[in-house]
ZADO-1210 file (C-alpha; in nm, 4 decimals, padded with zeros to 6 digits):
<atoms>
<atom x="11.6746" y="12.5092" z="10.7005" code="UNK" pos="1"/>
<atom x="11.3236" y="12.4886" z="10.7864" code="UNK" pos="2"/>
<atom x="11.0640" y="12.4319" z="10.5240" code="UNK" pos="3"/>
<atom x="10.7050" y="12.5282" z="10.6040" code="UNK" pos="4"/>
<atom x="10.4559" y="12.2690" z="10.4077" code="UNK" pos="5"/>
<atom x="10.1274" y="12.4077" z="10.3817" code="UNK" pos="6"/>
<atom x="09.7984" y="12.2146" z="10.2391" code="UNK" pos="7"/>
<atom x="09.7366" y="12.3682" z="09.8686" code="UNK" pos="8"/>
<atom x="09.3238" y="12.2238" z="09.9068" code="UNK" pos="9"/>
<atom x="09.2265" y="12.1539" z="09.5370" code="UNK" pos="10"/>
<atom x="09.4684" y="12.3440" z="09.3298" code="UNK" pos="11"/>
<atom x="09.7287" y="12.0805" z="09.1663" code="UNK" pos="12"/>
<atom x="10.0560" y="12.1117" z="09.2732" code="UNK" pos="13"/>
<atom x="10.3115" y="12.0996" z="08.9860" code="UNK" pos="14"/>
<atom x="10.6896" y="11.9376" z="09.0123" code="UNK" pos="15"/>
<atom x="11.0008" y="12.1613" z="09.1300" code="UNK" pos="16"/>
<atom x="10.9844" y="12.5238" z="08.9651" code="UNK" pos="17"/>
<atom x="11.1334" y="12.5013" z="08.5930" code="UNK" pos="18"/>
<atom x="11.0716" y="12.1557" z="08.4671" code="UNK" pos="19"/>
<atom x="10.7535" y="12.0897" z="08.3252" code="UNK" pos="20"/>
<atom x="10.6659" y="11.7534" z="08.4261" code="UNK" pos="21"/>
<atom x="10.5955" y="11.3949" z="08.2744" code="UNK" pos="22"/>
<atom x="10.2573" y="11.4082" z="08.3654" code="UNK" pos="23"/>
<atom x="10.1581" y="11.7699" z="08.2406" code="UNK" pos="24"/>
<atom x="10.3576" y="11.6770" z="07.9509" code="UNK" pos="25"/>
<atom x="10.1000" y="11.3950" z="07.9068" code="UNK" pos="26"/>
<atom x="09.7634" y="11.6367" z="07.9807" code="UNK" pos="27"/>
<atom x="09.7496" y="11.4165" z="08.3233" code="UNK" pos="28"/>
<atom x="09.6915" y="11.7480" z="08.4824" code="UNK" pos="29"/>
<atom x="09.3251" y="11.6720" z="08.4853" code="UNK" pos="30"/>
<atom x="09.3772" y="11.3346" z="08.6735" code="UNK" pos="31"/>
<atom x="09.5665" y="11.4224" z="08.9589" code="UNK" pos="32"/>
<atom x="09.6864" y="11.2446" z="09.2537" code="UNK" pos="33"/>
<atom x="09.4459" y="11.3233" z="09.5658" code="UNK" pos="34"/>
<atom x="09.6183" y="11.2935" z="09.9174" code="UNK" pos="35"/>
<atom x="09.4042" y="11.4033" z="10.1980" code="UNK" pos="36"/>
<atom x="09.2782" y="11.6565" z="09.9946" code="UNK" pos="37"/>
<atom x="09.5746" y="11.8074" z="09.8347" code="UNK" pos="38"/>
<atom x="09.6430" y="11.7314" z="09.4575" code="UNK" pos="39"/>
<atom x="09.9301" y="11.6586" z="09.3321" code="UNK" pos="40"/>
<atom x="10.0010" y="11.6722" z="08.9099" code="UNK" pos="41"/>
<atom x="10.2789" y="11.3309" z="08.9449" code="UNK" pos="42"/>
<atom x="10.2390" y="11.0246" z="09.0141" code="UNK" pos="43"/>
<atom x="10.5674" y="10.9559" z="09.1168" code="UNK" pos="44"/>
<atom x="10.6887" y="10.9704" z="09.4185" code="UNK" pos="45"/>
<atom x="11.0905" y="10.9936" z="09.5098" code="UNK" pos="46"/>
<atom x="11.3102" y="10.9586" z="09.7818" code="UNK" pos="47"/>
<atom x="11.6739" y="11.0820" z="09.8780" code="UNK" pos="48"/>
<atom x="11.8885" y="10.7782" z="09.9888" code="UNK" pos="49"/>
<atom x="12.1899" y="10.6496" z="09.8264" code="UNK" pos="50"/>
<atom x="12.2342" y="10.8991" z="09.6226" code="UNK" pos="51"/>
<atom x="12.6353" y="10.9616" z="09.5043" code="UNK" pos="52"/>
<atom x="12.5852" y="11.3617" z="09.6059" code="UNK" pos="53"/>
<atom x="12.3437" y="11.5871" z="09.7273" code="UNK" pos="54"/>
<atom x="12.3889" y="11.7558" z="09.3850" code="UNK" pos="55"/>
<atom x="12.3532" y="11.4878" z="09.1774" code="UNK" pos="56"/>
<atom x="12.0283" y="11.3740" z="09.4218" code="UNK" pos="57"/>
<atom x="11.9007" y="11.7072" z="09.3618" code="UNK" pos="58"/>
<atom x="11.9533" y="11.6948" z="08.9614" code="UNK" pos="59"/>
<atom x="11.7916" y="11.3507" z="08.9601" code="UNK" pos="60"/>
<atom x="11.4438" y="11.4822" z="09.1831" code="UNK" pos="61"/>
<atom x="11.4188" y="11.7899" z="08.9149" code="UNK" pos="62"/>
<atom x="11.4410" y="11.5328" z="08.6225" code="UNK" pos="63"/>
<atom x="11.1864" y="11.3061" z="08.7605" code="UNK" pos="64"/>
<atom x="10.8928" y="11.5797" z="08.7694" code="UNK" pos="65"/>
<atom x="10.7894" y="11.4640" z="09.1141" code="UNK" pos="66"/>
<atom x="10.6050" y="11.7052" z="09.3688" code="UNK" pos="67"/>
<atom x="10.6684" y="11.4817" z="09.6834" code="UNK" pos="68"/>
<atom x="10.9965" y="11.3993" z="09.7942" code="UNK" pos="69"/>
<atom x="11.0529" y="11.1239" z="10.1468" code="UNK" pos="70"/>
<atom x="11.3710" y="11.1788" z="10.3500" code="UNK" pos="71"/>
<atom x="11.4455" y="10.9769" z="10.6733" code="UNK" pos="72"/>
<atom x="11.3959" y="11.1907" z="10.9726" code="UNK" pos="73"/>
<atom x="11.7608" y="11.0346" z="11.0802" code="UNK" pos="74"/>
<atom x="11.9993" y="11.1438" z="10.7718" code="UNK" pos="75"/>
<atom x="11.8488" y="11.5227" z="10.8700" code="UNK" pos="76"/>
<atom x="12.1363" y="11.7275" z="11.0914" code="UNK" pos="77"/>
<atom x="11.9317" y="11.9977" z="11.1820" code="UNK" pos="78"/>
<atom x="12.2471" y="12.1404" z="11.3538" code="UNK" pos="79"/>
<atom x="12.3646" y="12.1822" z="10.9990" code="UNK" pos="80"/>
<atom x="12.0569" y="12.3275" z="10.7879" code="UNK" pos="81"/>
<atom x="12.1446" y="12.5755" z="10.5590" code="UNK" pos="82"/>
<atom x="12.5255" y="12.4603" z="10.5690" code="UNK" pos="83"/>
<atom x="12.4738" y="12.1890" z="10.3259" code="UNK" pos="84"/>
<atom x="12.2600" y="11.9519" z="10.5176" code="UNK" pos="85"/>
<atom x="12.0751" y="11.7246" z="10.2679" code="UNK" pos="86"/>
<atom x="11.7415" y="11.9679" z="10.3151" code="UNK" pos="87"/>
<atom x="11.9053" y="12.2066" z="10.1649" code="UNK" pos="88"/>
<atom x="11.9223" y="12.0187" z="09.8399" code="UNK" pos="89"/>
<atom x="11.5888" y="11.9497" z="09.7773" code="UNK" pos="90"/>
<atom x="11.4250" y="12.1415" z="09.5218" code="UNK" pos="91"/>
<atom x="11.1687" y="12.4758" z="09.5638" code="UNK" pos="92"/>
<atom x="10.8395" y="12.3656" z="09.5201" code="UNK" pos="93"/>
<atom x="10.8792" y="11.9820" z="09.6583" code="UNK" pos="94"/>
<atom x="10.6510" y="11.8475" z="09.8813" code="UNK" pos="95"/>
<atom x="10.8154" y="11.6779" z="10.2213" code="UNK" pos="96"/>
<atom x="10.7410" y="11.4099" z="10.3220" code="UNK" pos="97"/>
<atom x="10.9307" y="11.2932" z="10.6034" code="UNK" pos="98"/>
<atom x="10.9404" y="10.9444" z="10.7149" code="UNK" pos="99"/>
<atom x="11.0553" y="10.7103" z="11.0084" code="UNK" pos="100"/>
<atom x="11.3103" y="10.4911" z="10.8608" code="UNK" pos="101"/>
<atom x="11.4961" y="10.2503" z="11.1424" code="UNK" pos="102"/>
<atom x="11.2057" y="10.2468" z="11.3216" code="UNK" pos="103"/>
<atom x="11.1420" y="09.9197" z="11.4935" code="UNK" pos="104"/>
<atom x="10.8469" y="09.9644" z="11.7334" code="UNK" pos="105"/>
<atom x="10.5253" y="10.2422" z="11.7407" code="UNK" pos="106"/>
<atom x="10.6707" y="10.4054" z="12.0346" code="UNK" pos="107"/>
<atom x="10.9795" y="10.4873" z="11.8009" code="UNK" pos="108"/>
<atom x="10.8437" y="10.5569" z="11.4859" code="UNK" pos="109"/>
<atom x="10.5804" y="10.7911" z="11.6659" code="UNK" pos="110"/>
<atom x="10.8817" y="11.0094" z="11.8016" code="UNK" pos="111"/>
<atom x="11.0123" y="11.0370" z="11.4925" code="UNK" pos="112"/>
<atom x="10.7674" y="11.1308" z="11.3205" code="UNK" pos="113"/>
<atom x="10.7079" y="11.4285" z="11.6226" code="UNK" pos="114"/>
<atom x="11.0605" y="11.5424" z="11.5346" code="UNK" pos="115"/>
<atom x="10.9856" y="11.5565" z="11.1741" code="UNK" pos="116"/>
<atom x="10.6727" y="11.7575" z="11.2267" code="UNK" pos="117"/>
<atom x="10.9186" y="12.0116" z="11.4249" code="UNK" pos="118"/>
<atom x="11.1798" y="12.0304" z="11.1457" code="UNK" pos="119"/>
<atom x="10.9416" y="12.0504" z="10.8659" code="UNK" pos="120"/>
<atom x="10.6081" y="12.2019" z="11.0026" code="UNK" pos="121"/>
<atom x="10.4243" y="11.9268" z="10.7722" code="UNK" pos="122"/>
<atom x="10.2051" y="11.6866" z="10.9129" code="UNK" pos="123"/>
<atom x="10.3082" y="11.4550" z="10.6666" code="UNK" pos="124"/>
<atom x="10.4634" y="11.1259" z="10.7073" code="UNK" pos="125"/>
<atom x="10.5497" y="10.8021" z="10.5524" code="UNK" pos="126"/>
<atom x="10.5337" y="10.5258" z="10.8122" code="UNK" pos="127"/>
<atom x="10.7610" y="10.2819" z="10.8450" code="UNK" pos="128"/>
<atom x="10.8530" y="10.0336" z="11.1260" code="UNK" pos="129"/>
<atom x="11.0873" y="09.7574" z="11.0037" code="UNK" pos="130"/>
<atom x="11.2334" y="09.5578" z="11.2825" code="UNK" pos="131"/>
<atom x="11.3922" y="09.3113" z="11.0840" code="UNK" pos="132"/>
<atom x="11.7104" y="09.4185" z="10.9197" code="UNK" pos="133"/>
<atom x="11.7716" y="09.1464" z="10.6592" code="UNK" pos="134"/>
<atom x="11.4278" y="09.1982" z="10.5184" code="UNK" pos="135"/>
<atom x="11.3375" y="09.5095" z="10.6077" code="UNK" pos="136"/>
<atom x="11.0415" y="09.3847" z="10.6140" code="UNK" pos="137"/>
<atom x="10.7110" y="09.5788" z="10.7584" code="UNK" pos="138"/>
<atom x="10.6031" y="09.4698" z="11.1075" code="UNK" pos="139"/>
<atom x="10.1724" y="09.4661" z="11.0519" code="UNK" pos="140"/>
<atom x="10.0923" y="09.4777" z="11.3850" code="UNK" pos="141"/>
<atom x="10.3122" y="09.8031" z="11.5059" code="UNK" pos="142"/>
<atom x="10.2511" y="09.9480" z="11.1615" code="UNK" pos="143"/>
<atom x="09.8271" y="09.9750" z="11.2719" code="UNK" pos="144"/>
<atom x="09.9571" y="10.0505" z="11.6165" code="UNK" pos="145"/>
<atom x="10.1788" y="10.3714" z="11.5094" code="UNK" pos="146"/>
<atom x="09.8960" y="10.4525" z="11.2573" code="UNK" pos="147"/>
<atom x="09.6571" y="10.4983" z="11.5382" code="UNK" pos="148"/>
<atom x="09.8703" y="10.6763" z="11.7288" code="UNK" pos="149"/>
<atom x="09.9930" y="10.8920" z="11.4997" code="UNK" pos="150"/>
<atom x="09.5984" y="10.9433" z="11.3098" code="UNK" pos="151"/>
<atom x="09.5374" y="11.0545" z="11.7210" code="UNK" pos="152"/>
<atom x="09.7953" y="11.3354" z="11.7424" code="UNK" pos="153"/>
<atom x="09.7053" y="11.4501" z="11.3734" code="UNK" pos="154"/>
<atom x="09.9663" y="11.2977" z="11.1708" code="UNK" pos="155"/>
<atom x="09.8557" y="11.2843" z="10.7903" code="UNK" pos="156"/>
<atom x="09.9566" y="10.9102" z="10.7640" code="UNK" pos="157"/>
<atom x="10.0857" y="10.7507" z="10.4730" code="UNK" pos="158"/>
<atom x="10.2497" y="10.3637" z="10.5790" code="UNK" pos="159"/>
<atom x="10.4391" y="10.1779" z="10.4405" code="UNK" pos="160"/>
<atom x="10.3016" y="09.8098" z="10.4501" code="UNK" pos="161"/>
<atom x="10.3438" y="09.4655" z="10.3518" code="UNK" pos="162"/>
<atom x="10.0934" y="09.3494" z="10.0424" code="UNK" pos="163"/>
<atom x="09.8230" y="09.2438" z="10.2493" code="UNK" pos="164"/>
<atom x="09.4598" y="09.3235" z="10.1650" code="UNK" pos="165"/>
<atom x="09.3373" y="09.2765" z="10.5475" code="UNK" pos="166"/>
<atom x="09.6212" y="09.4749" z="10.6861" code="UNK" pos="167"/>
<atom x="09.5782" y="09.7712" z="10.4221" code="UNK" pos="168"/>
<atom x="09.1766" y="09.7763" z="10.5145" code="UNK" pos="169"/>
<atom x="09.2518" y="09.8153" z="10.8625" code="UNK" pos="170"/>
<atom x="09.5028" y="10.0778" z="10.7624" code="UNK" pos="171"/>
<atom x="09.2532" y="10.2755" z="10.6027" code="UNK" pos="172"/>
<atom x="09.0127" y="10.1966" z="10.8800" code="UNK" pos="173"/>
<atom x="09.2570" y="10.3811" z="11.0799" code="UNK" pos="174"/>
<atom x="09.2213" y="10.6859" z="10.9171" code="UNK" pos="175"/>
<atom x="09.5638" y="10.7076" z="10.7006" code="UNK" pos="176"/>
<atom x="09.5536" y="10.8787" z="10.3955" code="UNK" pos="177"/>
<atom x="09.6556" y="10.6882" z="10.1802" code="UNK" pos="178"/>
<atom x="09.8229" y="10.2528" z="10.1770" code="UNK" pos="179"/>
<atom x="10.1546" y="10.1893" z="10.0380" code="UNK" pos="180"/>
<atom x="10.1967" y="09.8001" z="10.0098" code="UNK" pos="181"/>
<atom x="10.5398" y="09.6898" z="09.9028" code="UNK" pos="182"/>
<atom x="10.6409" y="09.5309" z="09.5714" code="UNK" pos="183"/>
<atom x="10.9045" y="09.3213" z="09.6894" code="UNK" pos="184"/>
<atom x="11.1865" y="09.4177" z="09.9610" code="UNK" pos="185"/>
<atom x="11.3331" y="09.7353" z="09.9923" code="UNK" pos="186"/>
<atom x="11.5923" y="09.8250" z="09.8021" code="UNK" pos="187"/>
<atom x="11.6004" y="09.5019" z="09.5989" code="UNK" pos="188"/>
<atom x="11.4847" y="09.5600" z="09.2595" code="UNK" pos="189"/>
<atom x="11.3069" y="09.2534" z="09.2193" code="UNK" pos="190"/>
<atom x="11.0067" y="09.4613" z="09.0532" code="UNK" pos="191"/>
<atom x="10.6587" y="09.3694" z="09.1366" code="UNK" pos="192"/>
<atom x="10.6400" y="09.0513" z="09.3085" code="UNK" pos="193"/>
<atom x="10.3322" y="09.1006" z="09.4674" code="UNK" pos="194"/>
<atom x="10.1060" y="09.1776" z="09.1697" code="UNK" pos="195"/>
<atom x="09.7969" y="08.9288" z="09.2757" code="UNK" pos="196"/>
<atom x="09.8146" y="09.1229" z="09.6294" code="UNK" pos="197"/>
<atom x="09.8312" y="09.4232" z="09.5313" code="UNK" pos="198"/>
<atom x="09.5495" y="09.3801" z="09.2728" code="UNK" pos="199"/>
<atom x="09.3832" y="09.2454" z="09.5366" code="UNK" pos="200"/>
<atom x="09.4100" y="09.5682" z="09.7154" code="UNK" pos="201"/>
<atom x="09.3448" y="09.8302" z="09.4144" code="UNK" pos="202"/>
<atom x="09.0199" y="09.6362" z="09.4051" code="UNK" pos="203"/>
<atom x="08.9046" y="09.7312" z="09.7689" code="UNK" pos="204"/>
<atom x="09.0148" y="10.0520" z="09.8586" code="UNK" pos="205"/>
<atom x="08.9203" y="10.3556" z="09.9617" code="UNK" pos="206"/>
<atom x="09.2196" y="10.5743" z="09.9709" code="UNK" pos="207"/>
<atom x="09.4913" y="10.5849" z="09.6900" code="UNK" pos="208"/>
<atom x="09.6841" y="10.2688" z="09.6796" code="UNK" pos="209"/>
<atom x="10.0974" y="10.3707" z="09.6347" code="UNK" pos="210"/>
<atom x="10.3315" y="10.0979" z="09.5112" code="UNK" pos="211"/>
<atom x="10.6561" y="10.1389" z="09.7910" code="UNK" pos="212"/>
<atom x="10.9627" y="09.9303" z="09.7265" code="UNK" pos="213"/>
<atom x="11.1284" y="09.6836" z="09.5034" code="UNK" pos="214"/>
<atom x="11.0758" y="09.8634" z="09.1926" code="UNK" pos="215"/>
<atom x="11.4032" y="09.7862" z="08.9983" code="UNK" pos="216"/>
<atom x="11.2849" y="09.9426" z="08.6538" code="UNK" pos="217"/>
<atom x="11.0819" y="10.1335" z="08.4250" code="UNK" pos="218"/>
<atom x="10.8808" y="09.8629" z="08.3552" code="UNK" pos="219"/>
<atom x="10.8282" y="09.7905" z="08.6878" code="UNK" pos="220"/>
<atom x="10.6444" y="10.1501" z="08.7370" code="UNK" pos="221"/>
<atom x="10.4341" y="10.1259" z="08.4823" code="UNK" pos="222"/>
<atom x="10.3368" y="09.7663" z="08.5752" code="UNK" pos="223"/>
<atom x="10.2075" y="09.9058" z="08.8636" code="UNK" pos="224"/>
<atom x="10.0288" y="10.1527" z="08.7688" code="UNK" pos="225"/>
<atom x="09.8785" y="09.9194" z="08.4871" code="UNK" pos="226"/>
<atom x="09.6956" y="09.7334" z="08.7381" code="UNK" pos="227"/>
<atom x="09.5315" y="10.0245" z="08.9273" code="UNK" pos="228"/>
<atom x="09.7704" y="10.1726" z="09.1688" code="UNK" pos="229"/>
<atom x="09.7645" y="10.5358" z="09.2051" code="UNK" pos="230"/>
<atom x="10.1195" y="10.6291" z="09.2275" code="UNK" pos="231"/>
<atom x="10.4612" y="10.4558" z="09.3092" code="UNK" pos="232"/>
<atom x="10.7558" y="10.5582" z="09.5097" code="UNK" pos="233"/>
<atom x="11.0890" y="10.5295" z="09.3495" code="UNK" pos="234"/>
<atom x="11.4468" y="10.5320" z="09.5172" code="UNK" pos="235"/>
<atom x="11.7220" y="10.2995" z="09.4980" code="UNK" pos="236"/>
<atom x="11.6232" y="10.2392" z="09.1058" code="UNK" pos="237"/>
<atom x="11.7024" y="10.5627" z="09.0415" code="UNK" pos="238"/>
<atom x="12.0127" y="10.6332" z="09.2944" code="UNK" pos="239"/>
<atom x="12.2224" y="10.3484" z="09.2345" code="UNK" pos="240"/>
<atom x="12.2005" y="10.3710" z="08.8456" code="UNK" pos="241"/>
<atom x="12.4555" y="10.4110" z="08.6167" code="UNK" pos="242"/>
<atom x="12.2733" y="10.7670" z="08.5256" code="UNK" pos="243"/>
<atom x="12.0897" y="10.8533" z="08.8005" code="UNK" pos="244"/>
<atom x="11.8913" y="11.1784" z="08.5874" code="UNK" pos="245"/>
<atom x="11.7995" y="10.9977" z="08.2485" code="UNK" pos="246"/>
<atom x="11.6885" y="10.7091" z="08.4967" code="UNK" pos="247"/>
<atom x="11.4613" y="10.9489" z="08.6822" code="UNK" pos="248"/>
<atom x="11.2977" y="11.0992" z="08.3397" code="UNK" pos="249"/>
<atom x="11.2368" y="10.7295" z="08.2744" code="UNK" pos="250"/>
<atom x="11.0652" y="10.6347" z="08.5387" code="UNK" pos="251"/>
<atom x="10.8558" y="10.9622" z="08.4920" code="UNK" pos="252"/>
<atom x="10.7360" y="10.8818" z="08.1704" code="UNK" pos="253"/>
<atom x="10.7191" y="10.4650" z="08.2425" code="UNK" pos="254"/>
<atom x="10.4644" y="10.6288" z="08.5217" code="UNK" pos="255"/>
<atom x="10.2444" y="10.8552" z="08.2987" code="UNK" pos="256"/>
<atom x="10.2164" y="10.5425" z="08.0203" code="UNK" pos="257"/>
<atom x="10.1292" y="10.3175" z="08.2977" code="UNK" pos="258"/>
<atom x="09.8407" y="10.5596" z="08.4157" code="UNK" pos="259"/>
<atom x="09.7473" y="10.6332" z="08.0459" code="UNK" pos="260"/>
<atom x="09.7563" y="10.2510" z="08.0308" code="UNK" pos="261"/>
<atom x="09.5062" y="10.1884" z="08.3147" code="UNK" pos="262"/>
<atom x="09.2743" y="10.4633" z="08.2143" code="UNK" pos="263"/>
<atom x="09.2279" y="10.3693" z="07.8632" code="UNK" pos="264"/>
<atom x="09.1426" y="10.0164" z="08.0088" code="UNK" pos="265"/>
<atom x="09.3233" y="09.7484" z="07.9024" code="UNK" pos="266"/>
<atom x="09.2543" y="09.4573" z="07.6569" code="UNK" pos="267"/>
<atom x="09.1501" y="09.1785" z="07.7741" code="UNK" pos="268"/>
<atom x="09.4579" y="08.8754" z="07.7744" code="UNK" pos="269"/>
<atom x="09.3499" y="08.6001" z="07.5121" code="UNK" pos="270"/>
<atom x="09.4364" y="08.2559" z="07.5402" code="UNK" pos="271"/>
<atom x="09.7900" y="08.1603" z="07.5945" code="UNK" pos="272"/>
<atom x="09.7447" y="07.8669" z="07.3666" code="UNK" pos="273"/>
<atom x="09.5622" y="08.0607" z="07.0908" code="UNK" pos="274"/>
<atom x="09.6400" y="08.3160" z="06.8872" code="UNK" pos="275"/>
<atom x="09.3792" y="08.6157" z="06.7415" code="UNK" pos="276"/>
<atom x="09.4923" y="08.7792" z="06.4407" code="UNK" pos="277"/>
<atom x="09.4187" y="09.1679" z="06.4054" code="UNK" pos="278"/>
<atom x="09.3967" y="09.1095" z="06.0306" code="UNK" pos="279"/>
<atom x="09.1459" y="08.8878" z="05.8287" code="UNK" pos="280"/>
<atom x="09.2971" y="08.4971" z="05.7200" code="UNK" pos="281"/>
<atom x="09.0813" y="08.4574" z="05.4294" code="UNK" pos="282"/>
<atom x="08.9294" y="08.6655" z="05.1260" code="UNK" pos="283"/>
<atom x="09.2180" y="08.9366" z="05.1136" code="UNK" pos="284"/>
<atom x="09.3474" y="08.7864" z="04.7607" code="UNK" pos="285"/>
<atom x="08.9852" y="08.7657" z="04.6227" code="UNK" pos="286"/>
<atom x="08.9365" y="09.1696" z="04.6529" code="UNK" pos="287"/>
<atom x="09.2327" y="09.2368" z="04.4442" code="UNK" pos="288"/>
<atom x="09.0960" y="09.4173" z="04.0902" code="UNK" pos="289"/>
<atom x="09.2076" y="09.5598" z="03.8319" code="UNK" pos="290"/>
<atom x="09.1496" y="09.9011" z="03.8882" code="UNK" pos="291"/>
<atom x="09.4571" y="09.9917" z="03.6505" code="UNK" pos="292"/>
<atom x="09.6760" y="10.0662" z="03.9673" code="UNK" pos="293"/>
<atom x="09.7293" y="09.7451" z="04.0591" code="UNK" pos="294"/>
<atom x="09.6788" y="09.4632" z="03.7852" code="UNK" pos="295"/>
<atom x="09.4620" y="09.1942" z="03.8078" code="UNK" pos="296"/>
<atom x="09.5628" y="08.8249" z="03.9415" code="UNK" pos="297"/>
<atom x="09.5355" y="08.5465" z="03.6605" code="UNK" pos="298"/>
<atom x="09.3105" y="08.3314" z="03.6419" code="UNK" pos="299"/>
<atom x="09.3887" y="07.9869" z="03.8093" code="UNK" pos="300"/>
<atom x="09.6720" y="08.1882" z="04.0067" code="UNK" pos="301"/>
<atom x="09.4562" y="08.1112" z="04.3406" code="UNK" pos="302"/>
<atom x="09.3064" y="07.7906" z="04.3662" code="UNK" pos="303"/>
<atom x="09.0934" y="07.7021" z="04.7217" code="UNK" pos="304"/>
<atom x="09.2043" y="08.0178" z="04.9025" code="UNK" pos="305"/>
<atom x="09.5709" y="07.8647" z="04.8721" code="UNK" pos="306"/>
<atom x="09.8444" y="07.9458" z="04.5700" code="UNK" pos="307"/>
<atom x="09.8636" y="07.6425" z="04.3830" code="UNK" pos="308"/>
<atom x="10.2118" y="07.4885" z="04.3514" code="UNK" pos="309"/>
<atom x="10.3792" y="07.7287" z="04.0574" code="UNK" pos="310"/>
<atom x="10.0943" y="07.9026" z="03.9902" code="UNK" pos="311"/>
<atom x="10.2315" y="08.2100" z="04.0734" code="UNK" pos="312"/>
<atom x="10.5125" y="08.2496" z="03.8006" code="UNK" pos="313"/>
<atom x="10.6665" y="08.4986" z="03.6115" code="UNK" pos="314"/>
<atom x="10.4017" y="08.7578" z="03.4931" code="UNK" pos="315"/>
<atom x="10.1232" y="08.5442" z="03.6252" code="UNK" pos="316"/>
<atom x="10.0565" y="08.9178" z="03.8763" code="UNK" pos="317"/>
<atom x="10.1075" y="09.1813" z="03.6874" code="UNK" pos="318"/>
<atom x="10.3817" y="09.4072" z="03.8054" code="UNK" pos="319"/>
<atom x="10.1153" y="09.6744" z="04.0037" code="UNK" pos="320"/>
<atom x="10.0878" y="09.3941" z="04.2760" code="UNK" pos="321"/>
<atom x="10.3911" y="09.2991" z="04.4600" code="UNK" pos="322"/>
<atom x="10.4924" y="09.2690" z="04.8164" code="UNK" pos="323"/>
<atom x="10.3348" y="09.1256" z="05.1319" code="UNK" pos="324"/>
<atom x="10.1620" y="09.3923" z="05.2847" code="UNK" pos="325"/>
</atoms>
């Protein structure tokens, strides 16, 4: 199966036909996600690996409300498409975005993502080049390599980098579309171990800034977005999960509160070796009356802001007062 992606311009593109979406749900409809010109109403982002089957992948990308979906360009069988290939299980309405997982050099990754342009018709794709297989870990200087190249032949670029403020200017320089700086390896869960970098990052750039790998959690999402980034990309959280579905709608929602977070701008941390109290220390005995709802407080009950030792006794407050709220 071929599916034709076609730039929307302005309108906002909603998640998979019948679900209505964490961030609609949340009036985030009027703060989309911009990708080279395109909106997009989620700020989630999923992928399709490691899933236990296509139907239960396909169950879990409806639940999570997401309009763009990555797949690696080498678990697609073409010869297979429309015979149960995993294309075929991605939801109506998704956006593809294919990317060039395995890669290990530009050359590589650039003929990938060809092939992927030829499957899908989108220009779309998520860079990758990871040469090292323990880590996984981006290689900088092919990543800016393939970027060029692939910025050249009209590739919409979206890579996958380490969290590097120098790398992801030059990335942008480049012309991709948007900088997706990892949170910690791929597929590890280890959350956001990069924070400072990333931060770093949010701070400086033009283009939206995507949190990509190592995001173990809820929590971990809305971290992210906490500090400023514009979107995440969720898969192995999600696919190896005990419930792959309710963990989707989690990460949904952990996305929209870390967004709502960020916009409503966040209070500034206090000391960690002082405390602030939200309600007043002193005075709040003294404004107690007797209105006849709540008794008065006898006299010589409060001595120097403090209860004297026994001075509250039996019927020294009349029984309207009681409690410690």
């Amino acid at each position: 199966m071929t599916q034709q992606i076609t730039p929307t311009g302005p309108a906002i593109k909603a998640g998979p036909a019948g679900t209505a979406g964490a961030a609609a749900a949340a009036g985030l409809g009027e703060d989309p996600l911009q990708i080279a010109g395109t909106a997009y109403a989620s700020r989630l982002l999923v992928g399709t690996g490691k899933f236990a089957s296509h139907e239960l992948m396909r169950a879990s990308l409806v639940a999570s409300g997401a309009d763009i979906v990555t797949i690696a360009l080498r678990r697609v069988d073409l010869s297979r498409a429309g015979e149960g290939d995993v294309l075929d299980f991605v939801p109506a309405g998704m956006t593809l975005l294919p990317n060039t997982s395995g890669a290990v050099d530009a050359a590589e990754a650039l003929r990938l993502a060809r092939l992927g342009r030829a499957a899908t018709g989108t220009a779309l794709v998520k860079l990758e080049v990871t040469p090292d297989p323990r880590t996984l870990a981006p290689d900088p200087i092919e990543t800016l390599r393939a970027a060029e190249l692939m910025v050249a032949d009209g590739f919409t670029v979206l890579p996958y980098c380490s969290a590097d403020p120098v790398l992801a200017r030059r990335l942008e320089e480049a012309g991709c579309a948007t900088v997706m700086p990892l949170g910690s390896w791929i597929g590890s869960n280890r959350g956001l171990r990069t924070r400072d970098a990333i931060e770093a990052i949010v701070e400086t750039a033009g283009v939206p800034v995507v949190v990509d790998a190592g995001l173990g959690a809820p929590s971990d999402a809305a971290e992210a977005m906490e500090i400023g980034a514009d979107a995440v990309l969720v898969n192995t959280a999600i696919a190896i999960s005990a419930d792959p579905v309710t963990m989707a709608r989690a990460f949904a929602l952990a996305t929209t509160a870390g967004r709502l977070g960020y916009l409503a701008g966040r209070a500034r941390p206090g000391s960690a070796t002082v405390a602030a109290a939200s309600s007043p220390l002193t005075g709040f005995l003294g404004s107690l009356t007797d209105d006849g709802a709540g008794g008065t407080v006898g006299s010589g009950a409060v001595s120097s802001g403090a209860v004297s030792s026994g001075a509250v006794g039996s019927g020294t407050v009349s029984s309207g007062v009681g409690g410690g709220a």
